[in-house]
C-alpha positions, 0 to 999 in steps of 0.5 A: 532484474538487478537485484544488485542494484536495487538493493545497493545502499544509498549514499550518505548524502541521499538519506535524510532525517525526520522526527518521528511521532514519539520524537526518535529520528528516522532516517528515509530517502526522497521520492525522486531517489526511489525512481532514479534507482528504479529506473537505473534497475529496470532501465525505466521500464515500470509501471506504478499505478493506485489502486483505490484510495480512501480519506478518513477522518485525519488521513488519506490511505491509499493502495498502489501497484508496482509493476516491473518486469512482470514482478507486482507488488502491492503496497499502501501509503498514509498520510495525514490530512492538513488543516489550517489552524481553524480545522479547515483543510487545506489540500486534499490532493496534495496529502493524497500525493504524499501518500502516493509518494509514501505508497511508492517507496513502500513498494519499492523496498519489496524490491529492496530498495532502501531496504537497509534503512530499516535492517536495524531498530534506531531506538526505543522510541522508534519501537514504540511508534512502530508498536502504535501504529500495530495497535491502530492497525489491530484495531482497524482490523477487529472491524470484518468485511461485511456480506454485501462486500463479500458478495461484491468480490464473489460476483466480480470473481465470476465476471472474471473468471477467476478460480477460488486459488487465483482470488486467495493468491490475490489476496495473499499477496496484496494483504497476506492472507488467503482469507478474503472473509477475514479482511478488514472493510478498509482492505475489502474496499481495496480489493473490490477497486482492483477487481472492478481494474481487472474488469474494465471498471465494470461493477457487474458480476454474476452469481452471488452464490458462489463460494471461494 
């Protein structure tokens, strides 16, 4: 892996500018960016997968997996659904792909990529766009996984062969917690659709009983 590189800042000319919600400018690079500095660093030898994703009232999120030289990191993206002025929507799939896209760069930058982008706080105003997207997240968050979800992941845990650690490593390192009882219904979701990948899209597991 070329850390070097993958961590290497973007030239001026690559780094665009967009207003965030509380009107404070943000700095980012474009997609095809991320992927020419992947490809540079691993000689375009990596995979980028989705996971699951889910649409919600106003937006789209969805959770993706970067595979490079046998390092994965995990990731998810949003974005906001569009609607024509008479609330009917307008793309579904092409708000999907710009949460990929957004999925994507976030994965990256586990790896470094464009990381110097966000080293430093840009303003006042960007913090509290930060601060508010926490408190929807703490939100989303005070919801808990229910039992049928929980059973779901222990069947497909025993389908695999799994060990309680390797189910915990998991999840720690797709949403960093060892805890799967305290994920949130939405991460739950995401963590039975990748379970169900690793079991050939098969829904089946076996004892329900069993414990992490």
């Amino acid at each position: 892996m070329n850390r070097e590189l993958l961590e290497k800042p973007f030239e001026a000319n690559q780094i665009k500018q967009r207003k965030g919600t509380y009107g404070g400018m943000l700095d980012y690079v474009e997609t095809h960016a991320v992927i020419q500095r992947l490809n540079d660093a691993f000689d375009a030898n990596w995979n980028f997968e989705i996971i699951s994703h889910e649409v919600q009232d106003n937006e789209v999120i969805v959770l993706g997996k970067l595979t490079a030289n046998d390092v994965v990191k995990m990731q998810f993206g949003s974005n906001k659904i569009s609607v024509s002025k008479q609330g009917e929507v307008i793309g579904l799939g092409d708000d999907l792909k710009a949460a990929s896209s957004d999925c994507l760069k976030k994965c990256a930058t586990l790896l470094g990529v464009g990381l110097h982008l966000y080293g430093a706080e840009k303003s006042e105003t960007d913090q509290n766009e930060k601060n508010d997207m926490s408190e929807k997240s703490k939100s989303k968050g005070s919801e808990t996984v229910t039992k049928e979800q929980l059973n779901i992941i222990k069947e497909l845990r025993t389908a695999l062969g799994w060990t309680p650690k390797k189910v915990q490593d998991m999840a720690k390192q797709m949403f960093g917690t060892t805890e799967v009882e305290k994920l949130n219904p939405t991460m739950a979701s995401a963590f039975i659709a990748y379970l169900q990948t690793q079991n050939g899209g098969n829904k089946d597991g076996g004892d329900k009983d069993a414990n992490y």
